[in-house]
N, C-alpha and C positions, 0 to 999 in steps of 0.2 A: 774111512768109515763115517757114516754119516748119522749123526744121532737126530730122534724123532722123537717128537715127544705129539699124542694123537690126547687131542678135546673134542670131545662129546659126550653127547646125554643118552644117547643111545648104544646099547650093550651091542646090539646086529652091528651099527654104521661099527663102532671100533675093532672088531673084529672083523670085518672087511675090510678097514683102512690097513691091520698092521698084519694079513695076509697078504696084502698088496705089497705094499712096504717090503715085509720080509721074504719075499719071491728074489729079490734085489740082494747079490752077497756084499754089497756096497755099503748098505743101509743096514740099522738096528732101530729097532723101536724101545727106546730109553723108561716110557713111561705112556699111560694114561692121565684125565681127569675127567671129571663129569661135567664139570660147567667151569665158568671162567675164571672163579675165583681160586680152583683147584689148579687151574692151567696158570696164572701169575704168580703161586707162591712154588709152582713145580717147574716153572724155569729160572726162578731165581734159584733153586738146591740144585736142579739134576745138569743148568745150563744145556740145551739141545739145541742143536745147530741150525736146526729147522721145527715148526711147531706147523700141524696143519690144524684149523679152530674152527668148529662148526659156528655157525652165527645166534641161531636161534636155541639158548641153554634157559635152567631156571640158574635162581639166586645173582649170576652176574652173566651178562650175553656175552658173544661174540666180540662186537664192537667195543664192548667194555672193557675187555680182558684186554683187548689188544691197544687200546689206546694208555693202558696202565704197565704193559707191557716193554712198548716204544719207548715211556718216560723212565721205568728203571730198568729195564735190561733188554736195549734193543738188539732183536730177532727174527729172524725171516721169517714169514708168516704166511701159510697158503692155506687161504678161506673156500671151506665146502658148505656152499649155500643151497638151501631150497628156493625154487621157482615159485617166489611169492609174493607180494608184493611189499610186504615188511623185509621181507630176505634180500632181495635186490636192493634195495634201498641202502638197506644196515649193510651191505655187500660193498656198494660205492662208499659210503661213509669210512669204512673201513681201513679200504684201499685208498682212502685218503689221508687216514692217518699213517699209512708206510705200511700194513701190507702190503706181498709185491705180488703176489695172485689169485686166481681163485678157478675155482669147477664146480659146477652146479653137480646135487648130488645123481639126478638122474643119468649123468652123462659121467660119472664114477667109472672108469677105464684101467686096467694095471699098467699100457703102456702110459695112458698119458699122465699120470700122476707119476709113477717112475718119472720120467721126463723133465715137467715140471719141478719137483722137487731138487734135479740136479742143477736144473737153472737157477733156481731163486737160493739155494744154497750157495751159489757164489757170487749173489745181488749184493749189491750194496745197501748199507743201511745205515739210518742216519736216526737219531731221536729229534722230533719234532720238527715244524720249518725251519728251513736255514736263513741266517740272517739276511733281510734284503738290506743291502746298501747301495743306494739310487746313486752316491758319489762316485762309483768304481763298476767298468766294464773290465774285469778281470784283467790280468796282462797279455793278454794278447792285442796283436799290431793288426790293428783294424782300416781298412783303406780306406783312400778319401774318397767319397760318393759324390757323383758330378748330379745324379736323381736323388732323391730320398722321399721321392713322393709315390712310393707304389701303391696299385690300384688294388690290389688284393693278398692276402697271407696266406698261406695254405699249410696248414701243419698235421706232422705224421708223425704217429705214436703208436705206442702199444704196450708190452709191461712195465708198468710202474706209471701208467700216464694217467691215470684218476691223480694221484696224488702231486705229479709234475703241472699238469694241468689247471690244477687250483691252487698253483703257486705262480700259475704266469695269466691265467683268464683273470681274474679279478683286479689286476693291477692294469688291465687297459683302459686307455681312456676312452673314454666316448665319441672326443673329437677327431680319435685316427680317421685319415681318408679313403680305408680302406673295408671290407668286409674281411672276417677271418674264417674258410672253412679249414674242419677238421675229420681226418679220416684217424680214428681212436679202435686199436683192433678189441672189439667184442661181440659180445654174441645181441640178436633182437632183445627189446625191452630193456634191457642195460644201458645201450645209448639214451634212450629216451630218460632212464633217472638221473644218468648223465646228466644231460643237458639241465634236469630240473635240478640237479644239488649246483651246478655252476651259476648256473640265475639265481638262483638264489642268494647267491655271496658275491657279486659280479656287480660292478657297475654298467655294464654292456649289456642287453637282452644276448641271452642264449638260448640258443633251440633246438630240437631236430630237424634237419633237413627236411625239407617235401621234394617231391618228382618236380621240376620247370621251375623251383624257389629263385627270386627274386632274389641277388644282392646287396646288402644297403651297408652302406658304412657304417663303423661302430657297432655291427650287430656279429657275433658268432654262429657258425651252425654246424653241428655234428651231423655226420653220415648215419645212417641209422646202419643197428648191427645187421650182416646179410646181405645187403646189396653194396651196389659200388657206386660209385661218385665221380660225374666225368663234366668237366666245366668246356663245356665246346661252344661259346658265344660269352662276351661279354655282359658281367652282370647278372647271369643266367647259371644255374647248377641243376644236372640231371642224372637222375637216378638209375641204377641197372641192376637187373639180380644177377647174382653170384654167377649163375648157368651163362651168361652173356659172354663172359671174358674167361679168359684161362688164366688165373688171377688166384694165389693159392688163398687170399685171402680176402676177405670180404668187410667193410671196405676194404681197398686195396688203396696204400702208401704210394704207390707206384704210377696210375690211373691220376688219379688228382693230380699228379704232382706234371708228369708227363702232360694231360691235356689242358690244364693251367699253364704250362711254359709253351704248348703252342698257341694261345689263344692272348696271353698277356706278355708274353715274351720277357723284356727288361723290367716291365711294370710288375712281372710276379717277384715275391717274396716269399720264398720254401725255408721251413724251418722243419729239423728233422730231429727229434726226441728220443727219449729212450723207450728201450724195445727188444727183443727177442730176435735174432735173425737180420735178414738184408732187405726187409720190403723198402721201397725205398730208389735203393738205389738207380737201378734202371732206368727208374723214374725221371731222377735226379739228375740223371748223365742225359737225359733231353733236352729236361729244363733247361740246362745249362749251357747244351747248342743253340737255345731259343734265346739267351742273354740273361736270364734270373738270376736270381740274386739270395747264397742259400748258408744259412745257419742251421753249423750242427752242436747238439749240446755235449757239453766238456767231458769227458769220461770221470772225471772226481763227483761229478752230480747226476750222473745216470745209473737209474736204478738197474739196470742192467743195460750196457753199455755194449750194443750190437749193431743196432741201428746207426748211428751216429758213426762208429768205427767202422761201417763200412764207408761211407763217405768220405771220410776224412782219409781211409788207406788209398783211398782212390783219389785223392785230390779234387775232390767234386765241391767243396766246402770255399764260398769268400771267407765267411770267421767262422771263429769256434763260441761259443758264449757260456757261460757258467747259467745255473737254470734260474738263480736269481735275478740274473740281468737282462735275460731275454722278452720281459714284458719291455723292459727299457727301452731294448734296442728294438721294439716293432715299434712302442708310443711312436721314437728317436725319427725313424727312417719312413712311417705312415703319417709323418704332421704333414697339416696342410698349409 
């Protein structure tokens, strides 16, 4: 049984969420609260296995409850935000401090929240960053690299990757030889705060992608949400809508990763993060006829550990890397 505990300030959304909830013989809805400061003193008594938190409360927000949350009693957290531009925002923010997801409210579904909830119910959760220690690439037996100078990273993610992602963008260094694109599963407008909360804390410019963008070393670019991302020329990233590929997802992990390994071969660099499902993989099994070179993150550090376990069940993976150590080992293997 799955205990809930539902935050918000609105009587209608709560009563939507725990008819939704409770349609599920799986699930119980433990509790209400009306803002966030209700929601951090009602998981510290009732403990709920899962909390979903609207973002935008009076007295204490979304983002607030949950970053106070993470520090005394970390909990799974799936954030129902409004399509605003304080919401999205406070949405990324969020999900960086370790909530593991979110659904805009307009797009409030009984399958997909059912759904979601049994996934991030079995997330892993961690309170605050984990220590980075630059001295140790985990124990795993890392091979000798005859190159270490690849021409581009390409990394794929998707739940839990706002907050994986701003524990490995910001520790790049400027002088990697490489550009890093990133296909991060979400919806339009998302990408784009994206991009703006990682520049911001980043020594690397980051950005969103455009249609024919240029790639310059040192600089990051996320795929915007909705279309897909196909690198067919070096140096060069090109845009597609969704309707183009049969591609269950948008970006698609898969696409990147695939036409990256045929255009850089040995020179690409696939790193494959945590994530919900097997996008991915397919991809990955290209790559890897093309010669790439591919890091999957360690199952003890993935907020949901799908993606990466499919590669690695399949042997598609040269190492595995802990999430702390993966800026290391791009700085490591992109010096010039």
């Amino acid at each position: 049984m799955i205990k809930v505990l539902i935050v918000d300030d609105s009587a209608f959304m709560r009563v939507k969420i725990r008819s939704i909830i409770e349609s599920d013989p799986n699930m119980r809805v433990i509790g209400v609260a009306r803002n966030g400061l209700e929601a951090v003193e009602k998981v510290k008594t009732l403990q709920p296995d899962v909390v979903t938190m609207d973002i935008l409360m009076p007295r204490m927000s979304g983002i607030e409850a949950v970053e106070m949350i993470m520090k005394e009693r970390p909990t799974p957290i799936f954030l129902i935000s409004a399509l605003t531009r304080e919401g999205i925002n406070d949405t990324i923010k969020a999900l960086e401090m370790g909530a593991i997801d979110y659904i805009q409210k307009d797009q409030l579904q009984q399958h997909i929240l059912i759904e979601k909830i049994y996934t991030i119910s079995k997330g892993s959760i961690s309170s605050g960053k984990q220590k980075k220690d630059k001295q140790q690439v985990q124990n795993y037996i890392l091979p000798e690299l005859t190159v270490n100078n690849f021409s581009i990273v390409c990394i794929g993610v998707s739940t839990g990757g706002p907050k994986a992602l701003a524990e490995v963008i910001p520790y790049i260094r400027p002088s990697i030889s490489a550009p890093i694109v990133i296909a991060q599963h979400m919806p339009p407008l998302f990408t784009r705060f994206l991009a703006e909360r990682l520049n911001s804390i980043s020594e690397i410019p980051v950005m969103e992608l455009e249609d024919n963008q240029q790639l310059l070393p040192g600089h990051a670019y996320i795929c915007p949400g909705g279309m897909n991302i196909a690198i067919e020329k070096r140096d060069l990233a090109f845009l597609y809508p969704k309707e183009k590929f049969n591609y269950a997802h948008s970006p698609s992990v898969d696409l990147l990763m695939k036409t990256a390994g045929k255009i850089y071969g040995a020179n690409a660099l696939c790193v494959i993060m945590t994530g919900m499902g097997a996008d991915g993989l397919e991809g990955i099994r290209e790559a890897r006829k093309s010669g790439s070179y591919v890091i999957a993150q360690s199952e003890s550090t993935c907020t949901i550990y799908g993606m990466p376990k499919a590669i690695i069940q399949n042997n598609l993976h040269n190492e595995i890397a802990d999430l702390e150590n993966i800026a290391d080992r791009i700085n490591m293997l992109c010096s010039s």
